[in-house]
N, C-alpha and C positions, 0 to 999 in steps of 0.2 A: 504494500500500500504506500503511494505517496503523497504526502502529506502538502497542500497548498501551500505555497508563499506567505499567504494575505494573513492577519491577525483576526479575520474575523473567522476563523478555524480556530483557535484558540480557545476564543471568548466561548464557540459553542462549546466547544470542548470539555472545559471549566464550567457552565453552566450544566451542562450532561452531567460530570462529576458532582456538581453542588444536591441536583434533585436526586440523584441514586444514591449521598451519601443520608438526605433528608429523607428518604424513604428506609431505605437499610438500618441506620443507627439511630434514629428519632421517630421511624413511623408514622411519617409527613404525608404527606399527598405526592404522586408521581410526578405533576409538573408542579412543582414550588420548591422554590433554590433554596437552602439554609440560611442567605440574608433575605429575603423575600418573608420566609417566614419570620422571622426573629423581625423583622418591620412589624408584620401584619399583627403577631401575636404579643407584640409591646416588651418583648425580653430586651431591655435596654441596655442591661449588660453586656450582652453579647452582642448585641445591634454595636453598640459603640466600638467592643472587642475588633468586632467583621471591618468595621468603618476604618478602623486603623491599621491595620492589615494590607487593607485595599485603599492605600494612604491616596494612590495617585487619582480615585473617583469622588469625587465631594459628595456625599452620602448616598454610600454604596447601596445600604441595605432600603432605604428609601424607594432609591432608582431599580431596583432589581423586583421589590414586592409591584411596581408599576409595572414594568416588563412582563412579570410572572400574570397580571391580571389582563393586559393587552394580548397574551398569547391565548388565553382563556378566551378572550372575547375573540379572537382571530379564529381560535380552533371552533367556536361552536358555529361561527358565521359559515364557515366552510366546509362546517357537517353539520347541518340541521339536522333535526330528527325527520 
């Protein structure tokens, strides 16, 4: 397999790992990242912990519980029942 140039293979990349470890190790939902949820479900702890980690996005876990809800609202627009 070869792996694309671009960084947005990364980002999915890492976001694949955030939901699989959110499901695996916390018993999350399948698409919700570990900062998505720690936004949604107010763990500020950890919300902050995630934030500085991911020093170089200005409120990671914020930006990511949006993302996680835009992809919800994208997946069901594109499979209705």
């Amino acid at each position: 397999m070869t792996v694309p140039p671009d960084s947005n293979y990364l980002v999915r990349l890492g976001d694949a790992l955030s939901q699989l470890a959110n499901v695996l190790l916390l018993g999350g939902q399948a698409n919700e990242s570990i900062s998505g949820r720690a936004y949604r479900s107010g763990w500020v702890m950890t919300a902050a912990l995630i934030d500085r980690l991911i020093w170089w996005e200005r409120e990671h876990c914020r930006r990511s519980h949006e993302a996680d809800v835009l992809r919800a609202h994208d997946w069901a627009r594109r499979y209705p029942r």
